[in-house]
C-alpha positions as CSV (number, residue, x, y, z in Angstrom):
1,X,48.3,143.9,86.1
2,X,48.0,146.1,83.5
3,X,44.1,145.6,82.8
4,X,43.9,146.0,87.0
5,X,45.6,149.4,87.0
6,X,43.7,151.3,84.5
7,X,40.2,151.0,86.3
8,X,42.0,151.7,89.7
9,X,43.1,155.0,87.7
10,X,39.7,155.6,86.7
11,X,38.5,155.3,90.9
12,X,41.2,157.3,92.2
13,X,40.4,159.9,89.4
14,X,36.6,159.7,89.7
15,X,37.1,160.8,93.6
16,X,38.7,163.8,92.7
17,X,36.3,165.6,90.3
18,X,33.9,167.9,92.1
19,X,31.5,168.8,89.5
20,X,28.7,171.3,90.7
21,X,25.9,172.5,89.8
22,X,25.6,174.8,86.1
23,X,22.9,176.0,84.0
24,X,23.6,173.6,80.9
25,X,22.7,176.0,77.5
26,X,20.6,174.8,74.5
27,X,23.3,172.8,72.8
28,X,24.2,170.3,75.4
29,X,23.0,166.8,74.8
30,X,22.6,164.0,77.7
31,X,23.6,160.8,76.3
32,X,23.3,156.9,77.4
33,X,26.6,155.2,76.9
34,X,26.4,151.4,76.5
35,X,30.0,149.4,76.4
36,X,30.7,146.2,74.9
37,X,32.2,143.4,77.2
38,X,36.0,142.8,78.0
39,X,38.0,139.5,78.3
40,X,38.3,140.2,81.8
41,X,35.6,137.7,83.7
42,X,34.1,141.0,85.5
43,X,33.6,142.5,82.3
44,X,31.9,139.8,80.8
45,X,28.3,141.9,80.6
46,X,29.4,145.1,79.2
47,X,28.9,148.6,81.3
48,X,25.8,151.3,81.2
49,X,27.1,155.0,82.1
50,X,25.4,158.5,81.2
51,X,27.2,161.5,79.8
52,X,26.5,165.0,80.0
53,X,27.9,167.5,77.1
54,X,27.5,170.9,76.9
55,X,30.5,172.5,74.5
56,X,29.3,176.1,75.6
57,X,29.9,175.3,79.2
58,X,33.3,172.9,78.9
59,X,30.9,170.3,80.6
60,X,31.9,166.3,79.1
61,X,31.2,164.4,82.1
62,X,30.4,160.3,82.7
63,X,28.7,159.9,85.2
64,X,29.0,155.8,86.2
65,X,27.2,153.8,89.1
66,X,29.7,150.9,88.9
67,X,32.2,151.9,91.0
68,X,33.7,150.7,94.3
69,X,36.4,151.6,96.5
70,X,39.4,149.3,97.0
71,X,40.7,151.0,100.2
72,X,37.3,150.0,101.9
73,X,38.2,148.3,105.0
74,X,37.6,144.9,105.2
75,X,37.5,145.3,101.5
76,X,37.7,141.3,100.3
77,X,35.4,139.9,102.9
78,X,32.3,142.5,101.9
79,X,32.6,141.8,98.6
80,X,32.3,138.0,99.0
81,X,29.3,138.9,101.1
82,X,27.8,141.4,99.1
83,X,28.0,143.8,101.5
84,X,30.5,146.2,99.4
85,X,28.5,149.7,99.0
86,X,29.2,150.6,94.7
87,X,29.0,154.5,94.1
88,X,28.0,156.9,91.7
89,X,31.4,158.2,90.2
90,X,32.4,161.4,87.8
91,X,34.7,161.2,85.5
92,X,35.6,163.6,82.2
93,X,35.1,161.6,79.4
94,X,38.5,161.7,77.8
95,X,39.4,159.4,80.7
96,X,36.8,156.9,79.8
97,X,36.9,157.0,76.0
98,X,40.4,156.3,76.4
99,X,40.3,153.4,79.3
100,X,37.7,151.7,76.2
101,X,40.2,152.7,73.4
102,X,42.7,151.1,75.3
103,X,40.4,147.9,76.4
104,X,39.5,147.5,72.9
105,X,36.1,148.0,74.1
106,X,33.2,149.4,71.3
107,X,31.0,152.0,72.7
108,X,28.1,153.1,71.7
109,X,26.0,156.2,72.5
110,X,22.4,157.3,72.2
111,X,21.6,160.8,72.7
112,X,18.1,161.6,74.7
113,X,15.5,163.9,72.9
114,X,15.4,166.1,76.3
115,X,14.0,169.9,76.0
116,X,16.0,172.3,78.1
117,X,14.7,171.4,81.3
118,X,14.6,168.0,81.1
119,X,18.1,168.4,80.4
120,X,19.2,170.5,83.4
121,X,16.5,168.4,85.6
122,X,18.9,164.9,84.8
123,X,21.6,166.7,85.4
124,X,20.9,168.0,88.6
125,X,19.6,164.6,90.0
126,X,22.9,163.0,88.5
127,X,24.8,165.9,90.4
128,X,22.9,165.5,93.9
129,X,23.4,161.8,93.6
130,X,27.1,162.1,93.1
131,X,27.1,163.6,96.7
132,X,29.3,161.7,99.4
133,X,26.4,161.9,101.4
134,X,24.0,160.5,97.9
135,X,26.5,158.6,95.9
136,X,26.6,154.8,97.9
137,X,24.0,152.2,97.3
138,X,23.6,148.6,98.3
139,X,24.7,146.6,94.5
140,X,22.7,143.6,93.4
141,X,23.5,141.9,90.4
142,X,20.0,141.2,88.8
143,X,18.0,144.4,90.7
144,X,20.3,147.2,91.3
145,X,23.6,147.8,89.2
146,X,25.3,150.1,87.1
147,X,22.7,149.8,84.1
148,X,19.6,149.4,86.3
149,X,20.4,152.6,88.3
150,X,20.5,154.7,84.9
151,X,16.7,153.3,83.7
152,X,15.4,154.7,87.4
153,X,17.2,158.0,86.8
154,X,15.3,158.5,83.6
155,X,12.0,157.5,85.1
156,X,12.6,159.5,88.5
157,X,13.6,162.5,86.6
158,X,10.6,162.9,83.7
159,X,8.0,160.7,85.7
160,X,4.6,161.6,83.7
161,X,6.2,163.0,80.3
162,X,7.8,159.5,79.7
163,X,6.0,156.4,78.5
164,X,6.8,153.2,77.0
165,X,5.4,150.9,74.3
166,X,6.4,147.8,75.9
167,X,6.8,144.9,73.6
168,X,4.7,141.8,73.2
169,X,7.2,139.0,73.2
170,X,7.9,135.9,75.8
171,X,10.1,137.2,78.5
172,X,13.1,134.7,79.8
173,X,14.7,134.5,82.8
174,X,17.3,136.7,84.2
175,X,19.8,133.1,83.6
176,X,18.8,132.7,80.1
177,X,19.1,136.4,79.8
178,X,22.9,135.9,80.4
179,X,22.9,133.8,77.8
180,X,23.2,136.7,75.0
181,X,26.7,137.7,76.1
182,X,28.5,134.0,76.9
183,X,26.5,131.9,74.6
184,X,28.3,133.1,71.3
185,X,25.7,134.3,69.5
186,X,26.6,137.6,69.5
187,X,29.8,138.2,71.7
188,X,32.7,135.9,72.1
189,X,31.8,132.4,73.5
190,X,32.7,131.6,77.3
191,X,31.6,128.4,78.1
192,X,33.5,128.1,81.6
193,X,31.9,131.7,82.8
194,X,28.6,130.0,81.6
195,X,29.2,126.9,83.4
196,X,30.3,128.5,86.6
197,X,27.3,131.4,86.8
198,X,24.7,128.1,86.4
199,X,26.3,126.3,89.3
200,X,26.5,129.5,91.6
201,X,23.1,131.3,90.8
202,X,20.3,129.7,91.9
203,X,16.6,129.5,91.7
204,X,15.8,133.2,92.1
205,X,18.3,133.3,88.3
206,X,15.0,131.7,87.2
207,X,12.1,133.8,87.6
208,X,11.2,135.8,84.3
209,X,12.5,139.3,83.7
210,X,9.7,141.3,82.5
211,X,10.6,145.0,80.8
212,X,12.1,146.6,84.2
213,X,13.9,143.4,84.6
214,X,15.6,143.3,81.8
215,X,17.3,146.8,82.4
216,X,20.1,145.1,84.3
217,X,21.6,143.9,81.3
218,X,23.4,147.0,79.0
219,X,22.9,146.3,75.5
220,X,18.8,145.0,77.2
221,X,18.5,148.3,78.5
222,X,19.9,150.1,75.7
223,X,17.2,148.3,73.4
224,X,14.2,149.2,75.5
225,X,15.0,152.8,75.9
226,X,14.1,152.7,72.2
227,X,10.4,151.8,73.6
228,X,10.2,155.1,75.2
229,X,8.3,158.2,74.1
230,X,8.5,161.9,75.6
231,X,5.9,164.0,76.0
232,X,3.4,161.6,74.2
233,X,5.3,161.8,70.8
234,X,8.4,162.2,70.8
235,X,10.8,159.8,70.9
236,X,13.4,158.5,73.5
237,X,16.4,157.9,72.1
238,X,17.8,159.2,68.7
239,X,20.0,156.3,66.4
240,X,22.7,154.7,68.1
241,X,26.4,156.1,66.9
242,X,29.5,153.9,67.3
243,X,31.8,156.5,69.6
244,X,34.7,154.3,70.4
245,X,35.1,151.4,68.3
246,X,36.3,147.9,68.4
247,X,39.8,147.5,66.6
248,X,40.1,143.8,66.0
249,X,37.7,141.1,67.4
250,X,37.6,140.4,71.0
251,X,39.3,136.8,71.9
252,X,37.1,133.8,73.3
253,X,36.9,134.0,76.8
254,X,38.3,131.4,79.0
255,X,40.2,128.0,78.1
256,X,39.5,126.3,74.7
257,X,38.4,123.2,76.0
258,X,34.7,123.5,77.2
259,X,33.3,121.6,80.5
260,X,31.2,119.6,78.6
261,X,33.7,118.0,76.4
262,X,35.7,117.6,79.4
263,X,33.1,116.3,82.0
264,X,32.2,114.6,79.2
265,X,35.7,112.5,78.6
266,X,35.9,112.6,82.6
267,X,32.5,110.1,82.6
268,X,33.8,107.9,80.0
269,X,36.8,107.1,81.9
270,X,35.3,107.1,85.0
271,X,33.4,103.7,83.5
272,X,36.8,102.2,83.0
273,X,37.3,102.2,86.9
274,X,34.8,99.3,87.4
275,X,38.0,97.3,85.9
276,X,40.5,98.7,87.9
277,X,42.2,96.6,90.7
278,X,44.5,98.9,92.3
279,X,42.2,99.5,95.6
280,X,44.4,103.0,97.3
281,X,43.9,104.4,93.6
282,X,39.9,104.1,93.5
283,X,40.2,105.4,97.1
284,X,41.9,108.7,96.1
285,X,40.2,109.1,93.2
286,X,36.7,108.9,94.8
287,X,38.2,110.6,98.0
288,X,39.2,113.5,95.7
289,X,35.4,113.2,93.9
290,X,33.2,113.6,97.0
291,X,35.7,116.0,98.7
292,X,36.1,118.3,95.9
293,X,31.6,118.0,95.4
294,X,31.3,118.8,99.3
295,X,33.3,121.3,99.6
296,X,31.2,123.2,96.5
297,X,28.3,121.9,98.5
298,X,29.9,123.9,101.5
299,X,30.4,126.9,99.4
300,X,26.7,127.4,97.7
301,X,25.3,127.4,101.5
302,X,27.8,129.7,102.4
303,X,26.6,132.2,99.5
304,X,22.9,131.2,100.4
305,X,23.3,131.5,104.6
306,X,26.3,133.6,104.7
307,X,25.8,136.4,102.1
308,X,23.4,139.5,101.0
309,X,23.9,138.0,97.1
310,X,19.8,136.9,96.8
311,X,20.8,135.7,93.4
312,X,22.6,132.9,94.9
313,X,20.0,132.1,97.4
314,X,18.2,128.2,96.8
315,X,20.4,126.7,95.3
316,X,19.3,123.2,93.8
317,X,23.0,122.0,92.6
318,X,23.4,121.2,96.5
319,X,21.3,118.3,95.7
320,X,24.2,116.8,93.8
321,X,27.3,119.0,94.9
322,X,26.3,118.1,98.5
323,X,27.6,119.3,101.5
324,X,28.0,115.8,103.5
325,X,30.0,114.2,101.0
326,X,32.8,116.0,102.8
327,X,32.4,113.5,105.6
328,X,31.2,110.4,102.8
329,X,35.3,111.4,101.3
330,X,36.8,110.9,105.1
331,X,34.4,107.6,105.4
332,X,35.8,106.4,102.1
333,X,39.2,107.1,103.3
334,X,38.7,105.6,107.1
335,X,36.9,102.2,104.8
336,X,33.5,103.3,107.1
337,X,31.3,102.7,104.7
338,X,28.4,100.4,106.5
339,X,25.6,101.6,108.4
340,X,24.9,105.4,108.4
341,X,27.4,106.3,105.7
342,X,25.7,102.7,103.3
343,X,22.0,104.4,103.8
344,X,23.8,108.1,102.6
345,X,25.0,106.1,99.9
346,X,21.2,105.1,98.7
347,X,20.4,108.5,99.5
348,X,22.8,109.7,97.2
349,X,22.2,107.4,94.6
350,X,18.3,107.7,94.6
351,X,18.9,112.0,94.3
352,X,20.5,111.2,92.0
353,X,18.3,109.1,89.4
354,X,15.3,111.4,90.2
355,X,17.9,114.6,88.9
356,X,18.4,113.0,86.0
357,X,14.5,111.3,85.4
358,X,13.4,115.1,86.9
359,X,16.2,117.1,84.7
360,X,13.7,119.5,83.1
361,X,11.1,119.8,85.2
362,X,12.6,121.2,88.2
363,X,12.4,124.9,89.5
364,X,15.9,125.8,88.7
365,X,17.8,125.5,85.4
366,X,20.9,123.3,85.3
367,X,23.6,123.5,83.2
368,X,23.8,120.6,80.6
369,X,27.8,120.0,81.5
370,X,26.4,119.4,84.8
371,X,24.3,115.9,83.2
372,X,28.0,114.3,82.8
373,X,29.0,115.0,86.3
374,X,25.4,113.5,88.0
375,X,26.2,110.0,85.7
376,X,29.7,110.2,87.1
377,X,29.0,110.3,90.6
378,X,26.5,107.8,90.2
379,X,28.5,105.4,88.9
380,X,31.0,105.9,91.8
381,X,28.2,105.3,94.4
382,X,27.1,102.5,92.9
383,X,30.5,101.2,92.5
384,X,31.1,102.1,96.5
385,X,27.9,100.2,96.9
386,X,28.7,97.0,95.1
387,X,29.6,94.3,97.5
388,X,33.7,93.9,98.3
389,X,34.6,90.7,97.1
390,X,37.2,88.8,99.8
């Protein structure tokens, strides 16, 4: 509750700062701010915001596109949807240094090499975005977020006096881009987030992220601002300076046993059912198998057909998590399992074979935790499929 009620303070306060238009003096600075992730599963990628400090003018302001309203009607079922409108908030930055203090969140700030009018020319556009009227846009995880928003400010704003030295290097997908915050490598390990973004996102997760793409991401976007030159020589971004940092390390994310040692054990006992004679327990258990499959079948067409989130659009884990084995688990139940529902079976089984013969050739990246779950299931069908002896 706690971790709930501090960014709901930061909303409600953010709505009630008016900040209007000033003539910033030579000593203010414009400033990227780049935040480490949280433990919280929505706080797993970190957070991009801009601050604007001039000492001569009392001006410390944080200006942050991730921010949506609670009291929006209808609030739940837009945000399933993708429908929910994010805004451009304002906020002093006492507030948010100490919501990160507080979070035990690292921050880390790189000031821009603006002259004067580049200066008041960011801050302007930040201000005339922040208007009611200016301040909603349409969120998209991978194409328009928080950290996104702050790379087109900087590129709408100087236009012709900035340039970038893009880097030669192999660009990844936005999925394997993910990677750098959950994969443990460099921030704490969270194998179940990991595990659940692969089954949700589907195949648009796996087109390449060239240098705009990566922007999404804050500690990607941070990086390539370092690319960019002003004015043909000078450069973007001075040295990065710790501003809030991290007290003790941040805890592992999620449960301590990981889905692939789990799916893992779950397909080793699953062989042992071949052996079991009790016939109501095999029914439940594969009862509970296909229902629980069909109905995440059921939901990744509902997030493909039903909602604005294109990042969950095609997904290829309905080949194995599909839909109809909701009516295969009532089949199962009702002992229907001739005609129609023995040629699904074959179906099934045959999908399944070419998944795993196919498993790295395909247009969309599965999770390896997955590979467990396919041999599960396939066993089951072919158990369903073996002949009942009398």
């Amino acid at each position: 509750m706690k971790k709930l009620l501090l960014p709901l303070i930061l909303i409600i306060f953010c709505g009630s700062i008016s900040a209007q238009s000033r003539n910033l003096s030579s000593n203010a600075t414009i400033s990227l701010l780049t935040c480490s992730p949280g433990e919280a599963i929505y706080e797993l990628f970190g957070h991009t915001a801009v601050r604007v400090k001039d000492p001569s003018q009392g001006i410390d302001l944080v200006f942050n596109y991730g921010i949506f309203d609670f009291d929006t009607p209808n609030f739940v079922v837009k945000f399933v949807r993708g429908k929910l409108l994010y805004k451009l908030g304002v906020d002093q930055y006492r507030r948010f240094e100490y919501q990160y203090k507080v979070e035990n969140r690292r921050v880390i700030e790189q000031v821009f090499n603006f002259n004067s009018p580049e200066k008041q020319q960011v801050f302007d556009y930040l201000l005339n975005n922040a208007k009611p009227e200016n301040a909603y846009y349409q969120y998209d995880f991978f194409y328009d977020n928080c950290s996104s928003r702050v790379f087109d400010v900087i590129k709408d704003t100087l236009e012709q006096n900035l340039s970038y030295k893009i880097p030669e290097k192999k660009y990844i997908s936005y999925r394997k881009q993910l990677d750098y915050y959950i994969d443990g490598s460099t921030y704490p390990k969270s194998p179940w987030a990991d595990f659940g973004m692969d089954l949700i996102l589907g195949m648009p997760a796996d087109e390449i992220a060239d240098f705009k793409g990566e922007t999404y991401l804050p500690d990607l976007l941070s990086n390539n601002f370092t690319f960019g030159t002003l004015r043909n020589s000078v450069p973007l971004v001075q040295q990065n300076t710790i501003i809030v940092p991290q007290k003790k390390p941040a805890s592992i994310a999620g449960f301590r046993i990981t889905p692939m040692l789990l799916f893992w054990v779950l397909c080793g006992l699953t062989g042992f059912l071949f052996f079991v004679k009790n016939k109501i327990f095999i029914k439940v258990i594969d009862f509970v198998l296909f229902l629980v499959l069909g109905l995440s079948g059921a939901l990744f067409v509902f997030m493909w057909m039903g909602t604005d989130h294109e990042v969950c659009h095609k997904n290829l884990n309905m080949l194995w998590m599909n839909p109809f084995h909701i009516l295969l688990a009532i089949n199962i139940l009702r002992n229907n399992l001739k005609g129609f529902w023995k040629k699904y079976l074959w179906f099934t089984l045959v999908v399944n074979i070419l998944l795993l013969l196919l498993w790295k050739i395909l247009p969309q990246e599965f999770h390896s935790a997955s590979l467990p779950i396919i041999l599960l299931v396939t066993m089951r069908v072919v158990a369903l499929l073996k002949p009942k002896s009398e």
